[in-house]
N, C-alpha and C positions, 0 to 999 in steps of 0.2 A: 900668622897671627889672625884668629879669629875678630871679627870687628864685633864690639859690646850687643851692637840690636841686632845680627845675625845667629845670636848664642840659642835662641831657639831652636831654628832650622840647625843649627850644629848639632844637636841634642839629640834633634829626633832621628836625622843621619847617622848618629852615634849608634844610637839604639837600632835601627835597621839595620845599619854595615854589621855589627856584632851578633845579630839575631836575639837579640834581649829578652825580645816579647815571648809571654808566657804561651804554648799553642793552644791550650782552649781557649784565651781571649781571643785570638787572632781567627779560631775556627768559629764564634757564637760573634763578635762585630763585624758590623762592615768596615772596607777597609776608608771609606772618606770620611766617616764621624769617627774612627777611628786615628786616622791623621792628627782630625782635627782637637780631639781630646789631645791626643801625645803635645800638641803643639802648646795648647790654652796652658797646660799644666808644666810644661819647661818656662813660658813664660811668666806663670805664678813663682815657678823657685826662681827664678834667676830678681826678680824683684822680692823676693825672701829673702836672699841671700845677702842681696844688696843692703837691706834693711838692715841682717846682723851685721857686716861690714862695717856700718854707719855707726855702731854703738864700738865704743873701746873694749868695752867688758867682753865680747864676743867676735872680735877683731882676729885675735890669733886662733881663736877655737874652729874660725871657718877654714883660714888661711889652713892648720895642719888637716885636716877632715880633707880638703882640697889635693893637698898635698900625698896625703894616705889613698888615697881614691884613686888618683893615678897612679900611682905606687904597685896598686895592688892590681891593675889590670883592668880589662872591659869586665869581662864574667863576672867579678865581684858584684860588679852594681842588680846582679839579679836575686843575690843573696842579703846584703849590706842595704842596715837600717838608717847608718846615720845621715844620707840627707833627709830621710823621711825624716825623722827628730827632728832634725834641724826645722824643716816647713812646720811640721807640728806646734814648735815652739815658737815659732813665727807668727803664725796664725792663732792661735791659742784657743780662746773661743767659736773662732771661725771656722776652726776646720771641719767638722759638721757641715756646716752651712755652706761651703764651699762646694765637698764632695756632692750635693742636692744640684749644685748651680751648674757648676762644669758641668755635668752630667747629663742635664736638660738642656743646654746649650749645642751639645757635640753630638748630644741623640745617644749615648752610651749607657751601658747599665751601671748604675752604683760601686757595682763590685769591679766591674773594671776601671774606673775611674779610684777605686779602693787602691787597687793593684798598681794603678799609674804613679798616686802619688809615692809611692814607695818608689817605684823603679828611676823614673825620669829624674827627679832628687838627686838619686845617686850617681845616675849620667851625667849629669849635667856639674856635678863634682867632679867625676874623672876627667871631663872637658876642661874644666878650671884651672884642675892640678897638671893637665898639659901645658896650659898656657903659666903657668907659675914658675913651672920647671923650665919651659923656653925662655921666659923672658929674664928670670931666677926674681921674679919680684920678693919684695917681703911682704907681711901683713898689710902695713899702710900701703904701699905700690897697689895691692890687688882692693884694697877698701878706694882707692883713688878711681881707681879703672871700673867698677862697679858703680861710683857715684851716680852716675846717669841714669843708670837703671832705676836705683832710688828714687830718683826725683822727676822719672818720667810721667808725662801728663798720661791721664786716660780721656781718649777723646771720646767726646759725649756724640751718645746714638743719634744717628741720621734720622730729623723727622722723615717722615712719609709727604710727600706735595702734598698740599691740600688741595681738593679739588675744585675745579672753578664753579662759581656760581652759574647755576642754568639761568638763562635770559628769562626777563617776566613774559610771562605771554601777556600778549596785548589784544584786549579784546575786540573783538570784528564788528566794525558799526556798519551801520545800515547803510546802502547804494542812498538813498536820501538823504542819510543826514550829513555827507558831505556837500562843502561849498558850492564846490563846481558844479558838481550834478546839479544840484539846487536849483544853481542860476539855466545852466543847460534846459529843464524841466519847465522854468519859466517862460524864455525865451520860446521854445516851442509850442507852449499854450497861447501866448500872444500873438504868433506869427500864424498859428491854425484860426483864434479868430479874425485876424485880419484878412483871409484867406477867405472863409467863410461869410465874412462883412461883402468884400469884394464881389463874391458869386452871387451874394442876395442881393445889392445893387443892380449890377447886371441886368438880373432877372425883371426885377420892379420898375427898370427905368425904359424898359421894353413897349413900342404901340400897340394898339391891336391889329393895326395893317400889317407892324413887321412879325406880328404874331402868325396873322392869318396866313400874309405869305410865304413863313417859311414853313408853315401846315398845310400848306395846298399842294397839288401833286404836279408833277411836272409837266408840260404840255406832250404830247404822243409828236414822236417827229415822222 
């Protein structure tokens, strides 16, 4: 028994085990937007599906559709419109709008995302009607087991980090107008004239004998 949030990846296994895919889609994409379309749009029907599930009036109409799908075999779903209906009717005015979106999202062309929702629809019914036929649910049993899907959240996009703020620059002041330096600048002006004070004393407090004699020349020995 396939598990309800794996029915994607069943889908699109379904469709590659079988060889489903049309060959000029498969020769004109590539094969990872390609993956990834097959994937976005099983997971659109399977929450389609789920939706008519959830209404009474359209309860047994998915249930045989499901039922006939595996019935009729894999190949069928390369021919066979009615899951496509079925999304179509799902989506209503959407569905336009959707085939733009998938489209841009997967990197695929229009047309093949055209072609998708036809095909995978209908997989993803013969997937269903396997699991109906194993487990022999009825209508309500397969609208029960579908529930989830209905009423799964979609988790909202991942912002981007925002980047951190660059530090302010801080502008470069002058060797002066710091503190220290300041006092440093002062200190050394008061100690040169103190310095200077001192050598001028010195000088001025000098005789003229101990002038003359340390000006006279030394005796011849």
């Amino acid at each position: 028994m396939v598990p309800l949030q794996k029915m994607p990846d069943e889908v699109t296994s379904f469709i590659a085990q079988h060889n489903l895919m049309r060959a000029d889609v498969l020769t004109i994409e590539q094969p990872a937007p390609l993956q990834q379309a097959i994937t976005q749009v099983a997971g659109l029907a399977m929450r389609s599906f789920a939706e008519l599930a959830g209404q009474p009036s359209n309860r047994d109409t998915l249930w045989n559709a499901a039922r006939e799908a595996a019935a009729a075999g894999p190949g069928a779903a390369t021919t066979s419109a009615v899951g496509g209906n079925l999304l179509k009717q799902v989506l209503d005015d959407r569905y336009h709008g959707t085939v733009g979106t998938v489209a841009a999202e997967a990197g695929v062309s229009a047309a093949t995302i055209g072609h998708l929702l036809e095909l995978v629809p209908a997989a993803a019914l013969a997937v269903m009607g396997d699991a109906v036929a194993e487990q022999r649910w009825t209508a309500q049993q397969l609208a029960e087991w579908l529930r989830p899907r209905q009423y799964a959240p979609v988790a909202p996009p991942v912002p981007a980090p925002m980047p951190l703020p660059m530090p302010a620059e801080v502008p470069s002041t002058s060797w002066f107008a710091k503190p220290a330096n300041m006092l440093l600048m002062v200190v050394s002006v008061v100690a040169a004239a103190e310095f200077g004070y001192i050598l001028s004393s010195r000088d001025s407090s000098a005789t003229p004998t101990e002038v003359a004699a340390a000006s006279a020349p030394a005796p011849a020995s």
